[in-house]
Short mmCIF file of the C-alpha atoms (twelve columns), coordinates in Angstrom:
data_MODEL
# 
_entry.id   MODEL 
# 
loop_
_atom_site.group_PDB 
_atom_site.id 
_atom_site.type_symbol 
_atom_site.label_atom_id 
_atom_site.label_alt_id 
_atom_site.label_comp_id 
_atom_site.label_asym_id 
_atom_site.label_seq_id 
_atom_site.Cartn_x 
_atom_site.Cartn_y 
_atom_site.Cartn_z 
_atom_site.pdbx_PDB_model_num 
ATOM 1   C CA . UNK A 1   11.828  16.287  -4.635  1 
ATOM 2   C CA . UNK A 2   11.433  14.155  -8.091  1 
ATOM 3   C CA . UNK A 3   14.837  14.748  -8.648  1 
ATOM 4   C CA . UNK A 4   15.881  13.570  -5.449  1 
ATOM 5   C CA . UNK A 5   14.005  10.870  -5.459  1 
ATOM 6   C CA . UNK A 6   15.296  9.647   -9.222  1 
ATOM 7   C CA . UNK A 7   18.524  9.383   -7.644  1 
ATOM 8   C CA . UNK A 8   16.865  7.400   -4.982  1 
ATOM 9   C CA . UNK A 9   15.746  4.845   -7.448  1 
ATOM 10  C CA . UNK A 10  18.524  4.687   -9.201  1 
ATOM 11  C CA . UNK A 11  20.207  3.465   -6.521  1 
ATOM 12  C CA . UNK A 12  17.531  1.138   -5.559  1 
ATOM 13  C CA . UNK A 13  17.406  -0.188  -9.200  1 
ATOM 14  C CA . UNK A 14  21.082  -1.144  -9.144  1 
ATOM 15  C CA . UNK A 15  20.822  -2.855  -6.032  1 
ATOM 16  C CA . UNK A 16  18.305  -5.032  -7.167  1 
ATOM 17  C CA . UNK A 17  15.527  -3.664  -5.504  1 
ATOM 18  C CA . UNK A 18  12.355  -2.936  -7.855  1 
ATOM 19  C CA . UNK A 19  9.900   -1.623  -4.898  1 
ATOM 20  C CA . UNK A 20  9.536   0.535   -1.717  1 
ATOM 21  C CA . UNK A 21  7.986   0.059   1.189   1 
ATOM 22  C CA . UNK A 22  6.762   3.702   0.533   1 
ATOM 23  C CA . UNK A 23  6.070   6.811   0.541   1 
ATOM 24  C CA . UNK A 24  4.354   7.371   3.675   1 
ATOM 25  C CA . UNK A 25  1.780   9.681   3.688   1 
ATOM 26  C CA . UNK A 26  -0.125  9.758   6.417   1 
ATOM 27  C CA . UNK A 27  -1.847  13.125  7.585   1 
ATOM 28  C CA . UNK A 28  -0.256  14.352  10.832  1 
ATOM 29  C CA . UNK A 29  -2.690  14.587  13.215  1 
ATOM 30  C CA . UNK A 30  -1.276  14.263  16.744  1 
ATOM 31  C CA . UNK A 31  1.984   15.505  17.153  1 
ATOM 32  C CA . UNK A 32  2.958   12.244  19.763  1 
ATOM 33  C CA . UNK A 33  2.544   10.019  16.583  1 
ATOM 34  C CA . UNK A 34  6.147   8.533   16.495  1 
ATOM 35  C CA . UNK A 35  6.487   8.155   12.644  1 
ATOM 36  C CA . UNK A 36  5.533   11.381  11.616  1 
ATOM 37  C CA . UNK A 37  9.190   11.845  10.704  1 
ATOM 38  C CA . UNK A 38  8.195   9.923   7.430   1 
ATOM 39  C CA . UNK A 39  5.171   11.839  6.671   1 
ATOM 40  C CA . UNK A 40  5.219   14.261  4.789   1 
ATOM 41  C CA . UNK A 41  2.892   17.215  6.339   1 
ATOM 42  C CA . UNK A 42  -0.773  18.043  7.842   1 
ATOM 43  C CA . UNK A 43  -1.179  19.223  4.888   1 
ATOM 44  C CA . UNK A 44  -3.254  16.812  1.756   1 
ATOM 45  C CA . UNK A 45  -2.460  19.171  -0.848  1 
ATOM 46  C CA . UNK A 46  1.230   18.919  0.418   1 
ATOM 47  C CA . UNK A 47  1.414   15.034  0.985   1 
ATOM 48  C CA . UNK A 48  -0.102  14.397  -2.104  1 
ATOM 49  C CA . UNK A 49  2.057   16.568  -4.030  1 
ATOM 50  C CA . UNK A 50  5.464   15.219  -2.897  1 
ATOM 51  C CA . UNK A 51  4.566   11.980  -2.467  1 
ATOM 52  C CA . UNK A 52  3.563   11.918  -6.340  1 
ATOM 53  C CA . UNK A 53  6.817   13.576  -6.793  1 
ATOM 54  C CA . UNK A 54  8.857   10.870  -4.833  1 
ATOM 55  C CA . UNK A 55  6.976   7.768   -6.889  1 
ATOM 56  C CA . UNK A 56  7.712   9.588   -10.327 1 
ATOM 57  C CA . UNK A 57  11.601  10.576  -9.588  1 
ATOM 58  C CA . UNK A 58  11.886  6.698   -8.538  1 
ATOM 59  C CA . UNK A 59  9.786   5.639   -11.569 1 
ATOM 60  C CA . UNK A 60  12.081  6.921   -14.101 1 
ATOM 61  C CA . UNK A 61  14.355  3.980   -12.866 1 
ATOM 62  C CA . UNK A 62  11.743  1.963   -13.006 1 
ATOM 63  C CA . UNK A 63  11.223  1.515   -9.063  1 
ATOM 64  C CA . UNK A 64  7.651   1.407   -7.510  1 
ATOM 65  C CA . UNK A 65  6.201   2.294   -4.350  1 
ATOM 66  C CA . UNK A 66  4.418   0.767   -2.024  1 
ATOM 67  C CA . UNK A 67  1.732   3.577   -0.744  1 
ATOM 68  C CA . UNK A 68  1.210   3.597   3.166   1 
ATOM 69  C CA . UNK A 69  -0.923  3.139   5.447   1 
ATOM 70  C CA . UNK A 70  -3.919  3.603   3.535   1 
ATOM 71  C CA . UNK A 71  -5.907  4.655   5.742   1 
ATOM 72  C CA . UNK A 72  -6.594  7.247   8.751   1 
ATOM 73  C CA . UNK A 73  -3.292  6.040   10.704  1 
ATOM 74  C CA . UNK A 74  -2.076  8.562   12.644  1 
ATOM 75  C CA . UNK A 75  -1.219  7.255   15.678  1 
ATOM 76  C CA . UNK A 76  1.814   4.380   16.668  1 
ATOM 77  C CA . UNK A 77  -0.251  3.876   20.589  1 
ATOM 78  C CA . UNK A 78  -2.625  0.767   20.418  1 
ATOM 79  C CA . UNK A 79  -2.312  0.585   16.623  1 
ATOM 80  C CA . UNK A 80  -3.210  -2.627  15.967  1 
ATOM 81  C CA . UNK A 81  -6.434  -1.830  18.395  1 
ATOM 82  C CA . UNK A 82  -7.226  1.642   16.864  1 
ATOM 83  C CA . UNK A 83  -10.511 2.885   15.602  1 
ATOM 84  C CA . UNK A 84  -10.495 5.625   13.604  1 
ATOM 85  C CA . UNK A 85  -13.973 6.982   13.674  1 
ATOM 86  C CA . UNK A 86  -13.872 9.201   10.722  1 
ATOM 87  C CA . UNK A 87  -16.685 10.688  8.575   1 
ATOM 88  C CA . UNK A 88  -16.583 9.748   4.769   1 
ATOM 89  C CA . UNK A 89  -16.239 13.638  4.083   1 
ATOM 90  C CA . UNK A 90  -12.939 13.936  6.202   1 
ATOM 91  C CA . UNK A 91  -11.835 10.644  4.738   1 
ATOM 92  C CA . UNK A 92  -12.537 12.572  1.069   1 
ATOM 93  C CA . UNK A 93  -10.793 16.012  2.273   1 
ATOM 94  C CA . UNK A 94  -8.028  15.033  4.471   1 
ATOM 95  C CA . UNK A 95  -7.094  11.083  4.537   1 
ATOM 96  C CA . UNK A 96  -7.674  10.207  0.787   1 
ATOM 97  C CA . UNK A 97  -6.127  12.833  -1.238  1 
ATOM 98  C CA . UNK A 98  -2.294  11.706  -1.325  1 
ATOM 99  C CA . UNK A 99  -3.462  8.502   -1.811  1 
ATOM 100 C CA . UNK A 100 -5.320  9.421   -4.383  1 
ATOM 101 C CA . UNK A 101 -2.540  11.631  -5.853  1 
ATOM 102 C CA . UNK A 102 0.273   8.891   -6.001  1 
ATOM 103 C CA . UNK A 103 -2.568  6.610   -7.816  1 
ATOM 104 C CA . UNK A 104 -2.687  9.337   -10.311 1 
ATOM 105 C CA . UNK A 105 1.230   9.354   -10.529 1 
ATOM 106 C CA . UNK A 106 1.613   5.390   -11.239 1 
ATOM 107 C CA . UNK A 107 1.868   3.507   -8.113  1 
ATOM 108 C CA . UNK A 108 1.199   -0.220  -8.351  1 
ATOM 109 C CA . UNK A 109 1.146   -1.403  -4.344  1 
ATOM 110 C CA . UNK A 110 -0.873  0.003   -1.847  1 
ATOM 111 C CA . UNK A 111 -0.367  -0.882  1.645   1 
ATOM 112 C CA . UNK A 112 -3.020  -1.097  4.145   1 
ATOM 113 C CA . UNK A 113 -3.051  0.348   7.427   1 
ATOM 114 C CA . UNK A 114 -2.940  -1.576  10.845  1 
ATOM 115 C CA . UNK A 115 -5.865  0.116   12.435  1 
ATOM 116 C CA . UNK A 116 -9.833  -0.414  12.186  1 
ATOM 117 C CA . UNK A 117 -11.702 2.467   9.971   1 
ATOM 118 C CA . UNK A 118 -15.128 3.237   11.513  1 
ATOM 119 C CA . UNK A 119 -15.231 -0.483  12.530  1 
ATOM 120 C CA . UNK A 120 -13.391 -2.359  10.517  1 
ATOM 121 C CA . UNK A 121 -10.168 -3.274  10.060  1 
ATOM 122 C CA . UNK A 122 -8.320  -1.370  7.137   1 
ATOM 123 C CA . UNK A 123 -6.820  -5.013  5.291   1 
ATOM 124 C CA . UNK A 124 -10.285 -6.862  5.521   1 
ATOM 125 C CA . UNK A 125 -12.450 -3.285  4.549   1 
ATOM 126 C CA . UNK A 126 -13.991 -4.346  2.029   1 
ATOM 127 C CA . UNK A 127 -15.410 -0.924  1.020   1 
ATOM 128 C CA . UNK A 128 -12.138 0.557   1.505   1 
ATOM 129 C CA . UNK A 129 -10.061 -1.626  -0.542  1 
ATOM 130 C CA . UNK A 130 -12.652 -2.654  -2.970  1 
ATOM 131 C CA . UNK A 131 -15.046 -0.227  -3.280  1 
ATOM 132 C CA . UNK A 132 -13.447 3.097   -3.034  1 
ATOM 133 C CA . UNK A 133 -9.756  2.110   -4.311  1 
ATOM 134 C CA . UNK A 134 -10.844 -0.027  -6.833  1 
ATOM 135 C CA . UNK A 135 -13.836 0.625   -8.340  1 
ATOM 136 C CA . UNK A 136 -14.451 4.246   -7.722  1 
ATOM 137 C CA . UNK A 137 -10.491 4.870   -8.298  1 
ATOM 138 C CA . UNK A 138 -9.743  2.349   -10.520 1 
ATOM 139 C CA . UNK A 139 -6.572  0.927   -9.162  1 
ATOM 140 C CA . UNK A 140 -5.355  -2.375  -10.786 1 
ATOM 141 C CA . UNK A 141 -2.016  -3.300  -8.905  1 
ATOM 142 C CA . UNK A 142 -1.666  -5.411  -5.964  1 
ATOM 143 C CA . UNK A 143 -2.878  -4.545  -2.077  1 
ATOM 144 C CA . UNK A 144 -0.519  -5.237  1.161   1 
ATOM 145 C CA . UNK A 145 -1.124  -5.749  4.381   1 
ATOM 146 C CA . UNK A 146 0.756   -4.323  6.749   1 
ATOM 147 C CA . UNK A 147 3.202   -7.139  8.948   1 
ATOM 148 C CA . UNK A 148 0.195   -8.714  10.171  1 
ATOM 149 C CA . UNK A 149 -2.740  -6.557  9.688   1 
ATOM 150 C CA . UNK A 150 -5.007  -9.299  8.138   1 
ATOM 151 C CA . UNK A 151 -6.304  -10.345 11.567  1 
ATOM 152 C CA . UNK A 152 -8.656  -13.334 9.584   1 
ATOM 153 C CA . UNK A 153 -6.683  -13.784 6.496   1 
ATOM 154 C CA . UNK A 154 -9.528  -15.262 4.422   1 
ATOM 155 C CA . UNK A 155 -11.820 -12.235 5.569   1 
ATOM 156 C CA . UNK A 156 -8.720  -9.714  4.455   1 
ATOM 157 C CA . UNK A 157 -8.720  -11.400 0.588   1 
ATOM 158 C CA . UNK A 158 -12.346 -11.253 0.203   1 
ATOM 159 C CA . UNK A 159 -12.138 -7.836  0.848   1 
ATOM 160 C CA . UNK A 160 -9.683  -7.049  -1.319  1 
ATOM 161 C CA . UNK A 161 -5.997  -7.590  0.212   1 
ATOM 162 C CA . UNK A 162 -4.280  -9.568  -2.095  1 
ATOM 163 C CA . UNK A 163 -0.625  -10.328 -0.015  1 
ATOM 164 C CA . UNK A 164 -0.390  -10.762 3.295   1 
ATOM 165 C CA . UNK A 165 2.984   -9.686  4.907   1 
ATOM 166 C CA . UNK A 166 4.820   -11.358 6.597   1 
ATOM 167 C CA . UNK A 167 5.140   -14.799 4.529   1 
ATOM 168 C CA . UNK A 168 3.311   -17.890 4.222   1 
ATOM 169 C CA . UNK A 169 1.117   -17.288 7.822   1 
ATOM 170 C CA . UNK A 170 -2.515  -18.294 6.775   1 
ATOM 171 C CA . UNK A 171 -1.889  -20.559 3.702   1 
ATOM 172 C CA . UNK A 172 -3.792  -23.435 5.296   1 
ATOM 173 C CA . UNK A 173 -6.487  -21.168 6.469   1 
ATOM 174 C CA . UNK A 174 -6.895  -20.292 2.996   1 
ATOM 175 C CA . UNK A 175 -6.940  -23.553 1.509   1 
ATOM 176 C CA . UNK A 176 -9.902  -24.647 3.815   1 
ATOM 177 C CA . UNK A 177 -11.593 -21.442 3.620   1 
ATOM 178 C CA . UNK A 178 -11.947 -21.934 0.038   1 
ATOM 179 C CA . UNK A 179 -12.860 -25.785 0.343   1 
ATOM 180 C CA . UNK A 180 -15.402 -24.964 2.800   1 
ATOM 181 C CA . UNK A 181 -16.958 -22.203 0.386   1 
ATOM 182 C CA . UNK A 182 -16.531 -19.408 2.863   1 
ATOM 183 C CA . UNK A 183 -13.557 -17.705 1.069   1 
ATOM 184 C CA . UNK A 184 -15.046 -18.244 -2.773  1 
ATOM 185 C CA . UNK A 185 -11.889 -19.057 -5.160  1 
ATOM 186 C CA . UNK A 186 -12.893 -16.301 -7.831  1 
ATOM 187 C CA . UNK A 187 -11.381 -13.832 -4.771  1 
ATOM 188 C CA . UNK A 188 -8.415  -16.128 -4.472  1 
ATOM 189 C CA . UNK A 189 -7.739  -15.957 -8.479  1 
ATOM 190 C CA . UNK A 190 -8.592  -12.149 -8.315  1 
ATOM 191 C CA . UNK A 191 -5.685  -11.975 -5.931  1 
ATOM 192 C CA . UNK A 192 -3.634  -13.758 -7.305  1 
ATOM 193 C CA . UNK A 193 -3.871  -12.306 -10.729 1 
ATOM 194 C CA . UNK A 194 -3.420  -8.991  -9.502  1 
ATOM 195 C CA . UNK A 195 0.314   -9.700  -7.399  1 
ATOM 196 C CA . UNK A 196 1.003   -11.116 -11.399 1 
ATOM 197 C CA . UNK A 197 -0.133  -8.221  -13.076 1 
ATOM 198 C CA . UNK A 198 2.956   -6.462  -11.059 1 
ATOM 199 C CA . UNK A 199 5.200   -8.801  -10.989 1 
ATOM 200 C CA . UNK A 200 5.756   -10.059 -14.394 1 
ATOM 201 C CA . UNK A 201 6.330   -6.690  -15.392 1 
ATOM 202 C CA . UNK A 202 9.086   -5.593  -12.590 1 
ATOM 203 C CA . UNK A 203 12.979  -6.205  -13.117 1 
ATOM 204 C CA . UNK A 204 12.874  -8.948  -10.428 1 
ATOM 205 C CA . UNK A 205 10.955  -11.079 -13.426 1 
ATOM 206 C CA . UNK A 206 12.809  -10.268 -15.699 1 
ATOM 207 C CA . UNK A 207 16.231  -10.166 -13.920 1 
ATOM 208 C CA . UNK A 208 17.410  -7.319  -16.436 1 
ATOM 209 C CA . UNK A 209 19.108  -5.560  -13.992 1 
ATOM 210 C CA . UNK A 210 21.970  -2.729  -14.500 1 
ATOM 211 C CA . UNK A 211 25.319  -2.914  -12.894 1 
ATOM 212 C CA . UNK A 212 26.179  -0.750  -9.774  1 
ATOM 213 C CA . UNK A 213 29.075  1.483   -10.011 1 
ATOM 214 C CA . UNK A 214 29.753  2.558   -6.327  1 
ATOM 215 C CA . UNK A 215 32.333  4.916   -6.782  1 
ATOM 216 C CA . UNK A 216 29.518  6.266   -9.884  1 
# 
C-alpha cells in the first residue's frame, strides 16, 4: 500500500498538487453507507494501518493528507442531520484509532465530519477538535470542515475548526463576531496561525515544484 501510494504522490506532486482530500477512514458500519468504497474496512486495526501507509507512501513526495471525516460518519442518509450517539469507549476502540494512527504517521489536515457527535456538531465540537485531537493527541496542523459543516461559523472556530470549506461564506460573520466579543480574536489568531504553520511549509509556498514527465 505505501508503495502504491508513493507513486500516488508522485504524481500528485508533479501536478502541482501538495494535499489530499484524504484518506478516508471511516469504520464501516452499515453496509447501505454509499462511500464505503473509500473506506478502508470495519476493521480499526486495519483502517489505521493502511491509511498510515497511504499518508507515508504520499509523504515521501512530499504530499499530505487531509484525514476524513473525523468522526463517527458512517452513514451518507440525513448526514448533515445525523447524530451519532456514541459512548466515549466505542469512540476510543472503534472510531478514533485510524485517526489516531495517521496522526502518528505525519498528517497535517484533519477534516471534520458533517454529522453531530452525541449532540454536537463534529466542526463546532469543541471537545472533539480541541480537547481530544489537540490536547490529549497533540496535533498542530490545520482542521477542515467538511463543504459546509460549520453550521455557525464563529461557533465552529472557537471550537477548534480553523478553515471552513467552501470559500469565503462567513467572513462577515466573523468579523462581527469578533467585534461583538462573542468569537474572542485569540481563537481567530489561533486559527489562523495554524492554516500558516502548513502552508508556509508546502510546495504551493514555495512554488518549488518538479517537472511532469507524462510519458515517465
Amino acid at each position: 500500500v505505501e508503495q502504491l501510494y508513493e507513486m500516488e504522490g508522485m504524481e500528485l506532486r508533479k501536478n502541482q498538487i501538495d494535499t489530499l482530500l484524504g484518506p478516508g477512514m471511516n469504520i464501516h458500519r452499515n453496509p447501505l453507507n454509499g462511500r464505503n468504497f473509500e473506506y478502508f474496512s470495519e476493521d480499526p486495526c486495519v483502517a489505521g494501518t493502511m491509511a498510515a501507509a497511504q499518508l507515508k507512501g504520499m509523504g515521501k513526495y512530499g504530499v499530505t493528507g487531509t484525514i476524513k471525516h473525523f468522526a463517527g460518519n458512517n452513514q451518507e442518509f440525513k448526514r448533515h442531520d445525523a447524530n451519532g450517539v456514541v459512548s466515549e469507549r466505542a469512540l476510543r476502540e472503534i472510531y478514533f484509532p485510524a485517526f489516531h494512527a495517521c496522526l502518528k504517521a505525519g498528517a497535517k489536515t484533519v477534516m471534520s465530519a458533517y454529522n453531530k457527535l452525541n449532540g454536537i456538531p463534529c466542526a463546532m465540537n469543541e471537545w472533539l477538535l480541541t480537547k481530544v485531537l489537540r490536547e490529549e493527541w497533540g496535533f498542530d496542523g490545520f482542521v477542515v470542515s467538511d463543504w459546509g459543516a460549520s453550521y455557525d461559523v464563529p461557533s465552529a472556530i472557537a471550537a477548534g475548526t480553523d478553515l471552513t470549506m467552501p470559500g469565503p461564506l462567513g467572513i462577515r460573520n466573523i468579523v462581527d463576531a469578533v467585534n461583538s466579543g462573542r468569537l474572542p480574536e485569540e481563537k481567530l489568531d489561533t486559527a489562523i496561525r495554524n492554516i500558516l504553520r502548513v502552508t508556509l511549509g508546502s510546495t504551493a509556498f514555495t512554488g518549488k515544484y518538479p517537472e511532469f514527465h507524462l510519458q515517465e
